[in-house]
Each structure stands twice: as C-alpha cells, then as structure tokens.
C-alpha positions, -999 to 999 in steps of 0.1 A, spaced: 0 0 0 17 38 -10 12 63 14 3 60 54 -33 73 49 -62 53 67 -85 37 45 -129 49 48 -144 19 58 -187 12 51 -208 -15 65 -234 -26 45 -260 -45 69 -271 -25 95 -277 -45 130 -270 -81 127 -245 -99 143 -221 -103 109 -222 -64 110 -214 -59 147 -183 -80 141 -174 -61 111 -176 -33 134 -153 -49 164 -128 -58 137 -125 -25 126 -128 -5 154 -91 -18 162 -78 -20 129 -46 -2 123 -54 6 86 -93 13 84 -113 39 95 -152 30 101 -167 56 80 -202 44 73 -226 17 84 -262 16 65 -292 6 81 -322 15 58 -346 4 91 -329 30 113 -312 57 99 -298 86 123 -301 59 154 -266 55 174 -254 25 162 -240 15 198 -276 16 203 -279 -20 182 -242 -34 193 -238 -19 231 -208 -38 233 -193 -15 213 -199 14 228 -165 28 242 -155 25 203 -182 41 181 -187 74 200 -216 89 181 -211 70 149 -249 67 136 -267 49 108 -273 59 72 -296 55 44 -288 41 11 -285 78 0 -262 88 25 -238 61 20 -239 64 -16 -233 100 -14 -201 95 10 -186 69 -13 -191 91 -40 -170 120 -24 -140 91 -12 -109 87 -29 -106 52 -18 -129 32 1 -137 -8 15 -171 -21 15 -183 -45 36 -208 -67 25 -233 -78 53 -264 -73 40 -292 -103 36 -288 -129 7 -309 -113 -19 -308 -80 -8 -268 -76 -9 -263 -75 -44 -287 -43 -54 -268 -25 -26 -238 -29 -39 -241 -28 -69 -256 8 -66 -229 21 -47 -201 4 -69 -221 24 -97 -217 55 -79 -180 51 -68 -174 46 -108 -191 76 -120 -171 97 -93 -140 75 -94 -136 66 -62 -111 31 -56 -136 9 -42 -129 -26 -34 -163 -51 -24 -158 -80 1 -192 -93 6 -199 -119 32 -239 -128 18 -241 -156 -8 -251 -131 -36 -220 -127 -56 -206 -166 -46 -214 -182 -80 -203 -175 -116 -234 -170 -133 -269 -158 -122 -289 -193 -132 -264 -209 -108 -274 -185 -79 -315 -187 -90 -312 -221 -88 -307 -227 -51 -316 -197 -41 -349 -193 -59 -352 -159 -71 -338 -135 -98 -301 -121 -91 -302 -84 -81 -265 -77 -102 -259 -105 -125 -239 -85 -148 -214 -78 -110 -209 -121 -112 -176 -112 -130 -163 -94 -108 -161 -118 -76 -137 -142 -70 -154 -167 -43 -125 -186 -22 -112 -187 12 -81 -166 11 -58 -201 26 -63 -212 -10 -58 -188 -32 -24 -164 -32 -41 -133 -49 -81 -125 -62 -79 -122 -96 -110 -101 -94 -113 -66 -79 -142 -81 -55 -144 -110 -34 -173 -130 -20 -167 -147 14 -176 -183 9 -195 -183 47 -188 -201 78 -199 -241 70 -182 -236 37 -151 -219 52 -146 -252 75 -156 -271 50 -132 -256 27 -99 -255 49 -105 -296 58 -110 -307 24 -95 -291 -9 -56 -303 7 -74 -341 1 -84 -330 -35 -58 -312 -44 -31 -330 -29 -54 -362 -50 -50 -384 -16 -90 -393 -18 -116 -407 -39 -140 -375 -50 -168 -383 -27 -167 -367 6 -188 -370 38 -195 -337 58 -211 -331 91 -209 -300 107 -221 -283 138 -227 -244 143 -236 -221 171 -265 -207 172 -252 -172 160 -251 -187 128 -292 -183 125 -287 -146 129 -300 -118 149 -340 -122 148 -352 -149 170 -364 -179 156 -374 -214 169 -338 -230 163 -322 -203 184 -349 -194 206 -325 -204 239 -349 -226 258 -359 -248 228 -315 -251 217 -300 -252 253 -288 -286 259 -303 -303 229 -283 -311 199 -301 -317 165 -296 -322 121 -312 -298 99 -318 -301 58 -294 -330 60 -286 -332 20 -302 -310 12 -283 -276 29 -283 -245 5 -244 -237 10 -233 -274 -3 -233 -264 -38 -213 -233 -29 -190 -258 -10 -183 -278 -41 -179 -248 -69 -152 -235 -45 -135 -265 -38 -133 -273 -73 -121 -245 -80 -98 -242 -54 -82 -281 -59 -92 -289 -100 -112 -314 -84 -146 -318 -92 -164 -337 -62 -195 -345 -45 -203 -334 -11 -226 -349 10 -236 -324 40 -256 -335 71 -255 -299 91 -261 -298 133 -273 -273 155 -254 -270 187 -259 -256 221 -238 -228 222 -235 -193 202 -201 -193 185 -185 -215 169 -186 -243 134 -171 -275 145 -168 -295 109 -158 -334 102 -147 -346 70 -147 -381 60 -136 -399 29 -115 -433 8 -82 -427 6 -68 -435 -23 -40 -452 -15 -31 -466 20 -18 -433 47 -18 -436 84 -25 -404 108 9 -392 106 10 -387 71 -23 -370 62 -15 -345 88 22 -338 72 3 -334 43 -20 -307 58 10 -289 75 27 -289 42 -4 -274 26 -9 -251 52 26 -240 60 18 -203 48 -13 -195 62 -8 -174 91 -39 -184 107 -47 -221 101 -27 -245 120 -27 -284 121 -24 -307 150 -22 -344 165 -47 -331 190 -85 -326 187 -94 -289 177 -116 -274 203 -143 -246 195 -133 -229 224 -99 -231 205 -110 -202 178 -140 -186 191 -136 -150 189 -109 -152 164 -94 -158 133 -75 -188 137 -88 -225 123 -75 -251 138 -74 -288 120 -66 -324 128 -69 -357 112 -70 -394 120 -66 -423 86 -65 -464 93 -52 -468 53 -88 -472 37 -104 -437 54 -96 -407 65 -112 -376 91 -105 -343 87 -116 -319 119 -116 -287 118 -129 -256 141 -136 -220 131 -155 -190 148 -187 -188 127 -187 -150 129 -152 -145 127 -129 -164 105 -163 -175 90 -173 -145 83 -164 -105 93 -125 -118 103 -123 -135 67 -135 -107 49 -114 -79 63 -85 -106 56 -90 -105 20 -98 -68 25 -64 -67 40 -50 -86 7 -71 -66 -18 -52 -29 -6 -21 -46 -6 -16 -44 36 -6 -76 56 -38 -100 51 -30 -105 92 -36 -69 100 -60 -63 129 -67 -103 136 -38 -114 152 -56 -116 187 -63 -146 201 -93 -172 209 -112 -157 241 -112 -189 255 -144 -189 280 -169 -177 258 
C-alpha cells in the first residue's frame, strides 16, 4: 500500500450480528477507519444503540440510508465495502454504490460476506436460491475462495464463501488437491446458534437449543453447492459433497468433520504432514495431532485442523469461529490482501477462551 493514509471503511447490513463483528474488527484495525454503516430500518439511530458492546468505540457514529452512504462513497478517494447485507438483498446495494463510486472515481474494493455474488453466473445463484439475481452483470467481478487457497483475487471483488463452507473448505480441498481421496466426501458440521442470525427464531430461541443437539436439511443444505464450486475451484477437483449440518448448544462457533476413501493406504501421521505442508503459509490455520476445540477459535481468526486415517479412510476436523474467521475476520483478511496491507492486519488476537 503507498502512502500512510487510513483507509474509509462502510458496512453494509445494518444490525446483525455479521455487521457488529465487522464493526469490532475494525474499530481496532490499524489501517481502516469506520466511516459508514447503512441501516435502511434506522437511519440517524446511534449504532451502539444496536451493538452496546461496542460502545466505548463508536462514540456517536450513527446509521445511514442508502443515499447517504452512496453520497459519502461518491465523495472518497478510496474506500472498503463490507458486505453484510441479507442474501438477496446484498447484491442491489452494492451494486448501486459500486455504480456511484465509478461515476465519481472513487477506488472501491467489495468483500461481501452474503451468498449473492458466490457463484459464476446468475442461473447458478437462482437455482438454489430461488429468485432473480439483483446484479448479475457484477458475477464477474467476484472471485469466491477462502483466502488459505488462493495467493491473490484475480477479481477486484471477493465473495466470502461463509462459515460451513469456510470449515468445509480448509479440511477438504488439501485431500483434493493433494489427490489423496476418492472425489466423494462426507460432511457433518455443527454451528452455534449465532449462525441463525440476529432475529429470533425457533432453532435459536434459547430454551428450545440449550442442551439439545439436532440435524437440519441434512442433504439438502443450500451452501453445499457453494461448498463444491469453491472446492473445485480451489483443488481442479470436481467432487461430491454430502452435507448433514447440526445445531449445537452454544453461540459461536462451526465444528466441521470430514470423512472420505483414501486413495492409497496413509496412516495419521501422514495426512497431517500433508496438511502442515499445505498449510505451511497460512498465518492463521494450524494443524495438529490433538483434537481442535471450539473454544480453541472462538472470537478469532484462527482455524484449527486435525486428522485421524487407518489406510482405507480418512477424518479431517476442523474448528472456526462462525462469525469470525467465517465470516467479518475472513472478509477484512481479504480486505487486507485486496489494498495490498498484511492480510493478518488487525486479527492477530487470540481465541477468548471462556466464551
């Protein structure tokens, strides 16, 4: 990155709990100034208001309409747009504004955490997610990866694969790619009941997920097909991905195991030299002989893997913080990477531990 200047930062998503980690993430960030945050539902409230967690950081920092955020990036040199809108909202947004910071020639760069911009052509998107795209002519633009597998975005935009497929991701392209297993891979995953977002519902209404522990559209989960466009196009491989998704009983967190046939005999020790080989550059992914632990990575940016083979199968574990690396920490990685600053700027911090 020339020059020392702090870079505007907008949020795009208003009060949900993506956004208020966005806003954590940045509020700390050595590079990024918080600049804007859009909430079309309560423009001119306090935004501390929605997050009051964050209140010794955002001062008076309120919310803005569409129009005021699109005026702002208008009148930017530079700017980073966060993407934490709804799935199926996210695109128009941002695609308006990315409109307005090309008429006025402002340097905008788009990570967006929703699913909108995650596949390479609109009757791909409409097909699971069962409604016309709101930018299809934007697809183009996105690159959709985890950053651990991919050195540099060929795109000026990125769309954050989300937190299943994150996990997902981490513990299975190294089989692909590294072509140590048949192309049929068995998923199950478990998520905290942040995952479900901010408005209640009946799977995270606390006395009906408190010490219960449940599947959910086993086989049927939208993000699988997300799952297997990135990992193919993260490993060359092509494979199938069957995905049997739990709710757990706590709030942060994805805990995600991945079985499949080896394709020629390996014990334990060397599936995990081959992840520690794979993973050797990734400042915040880390292998070990031990079992990952949620409590391991929640609140943070690190994943944490493991793996167990008897020559015929092999397990890959691996732990993530839903909101975090799954999420607001893995976009302002890649934000990190698409301004050219150390992708582990402002995530260095560590697991809380006793969440």
């Amino acid at each position: 990155m020339s020059g020392e200047a702090r870079i505007p930062a907008i949020v795009l998503g208003g009060t949900g709990y993506v956004s208020g980690e966005l806003l954590r993430l940045l509020a700390a960030h050595p590079h990024f100034d918080i600049s804007g945050v859009l909430s079309d539902s309560q423009p001119g409230e306090a935004v501390a208001k929605a997050f009051r967690h964050l209140a010794p950081v955002l001062g008076d920092l309120r919310f803005q309409g569409q129009q005021e955020i699109g005026a702002l990036v208008a009148n930017l040199p530079r700017v980073a747009i966060f993407g934490a809108a709804p799935h199926g909202v996210s695109a128009a947004l941002i695609d308006a504004l990315l409109t307005r910071a090309e008429a006025a020639g402002t340097d905008a760069h788009v990570v967006d955490i929703s699913a909108d911009f995650r596949y390479s052509s609109a009757a791909e998107y409409e097909a699971v997610y069962k409604h016309p795209h709101g930018a299809p002519a934007r697809l183009a633009q996105f690159t959709c990866a985890v950053p651990e597998h991919l050195a540099r975005a060929p795109t000026r935009h990125v769309a954050h694969p989300g937190c299943f497929a994150t996990a997902t991701l981490l513990a299975s392209v190294p089989l692909l790619a590294l072509d140590l297993v048949t192309p049929a891979l068995f998923v199950a995953g478990v998520t905290g009941s942040t995952g479900s977002g901010r408005k209640p519902v009946e799977g995270t209404h606390h006395p009906q997920r408190h010490s219960d522990f449940y599947s959910y559209n086993a086989l049927s989960h939208r993000h699988a097909p997300e799952v297997a466009a990135c990992a193919a196009a993260a490993s060359g491989v092509t494979a199938d991905f069957a995905f049997v998704p739990h709710s757990g009983p706590f709030a942060r967190g994805i805990h995600v195991t991945v079985q499949a046939t080896l394709k020629a005999p390996l014990d334990t020790a060397a599936v995990l030299a081959a992840l520690t080989g794979f993973y050797r550059d990734a400042p915040f992914t880390s292998v070990s002989s031990e079992a990952p632990h949620v409590k391991d990575v929640a609140a943070s940016n690190y994943a944490r893997l493991s793996a167990a083979a008897n020559g015929r199968s092999v397990a890959v574990t691996c732990v993530v913080d839903n909101l975090d690396k799954g999420a607001a920490g893995g976009a302002v990685q890649w934000m990190n990477r698409l301004f050219g600053l150390s992708e582990a700027a402002g995530l260095t911090a560590p697991a809380a531990g006793w969440t």
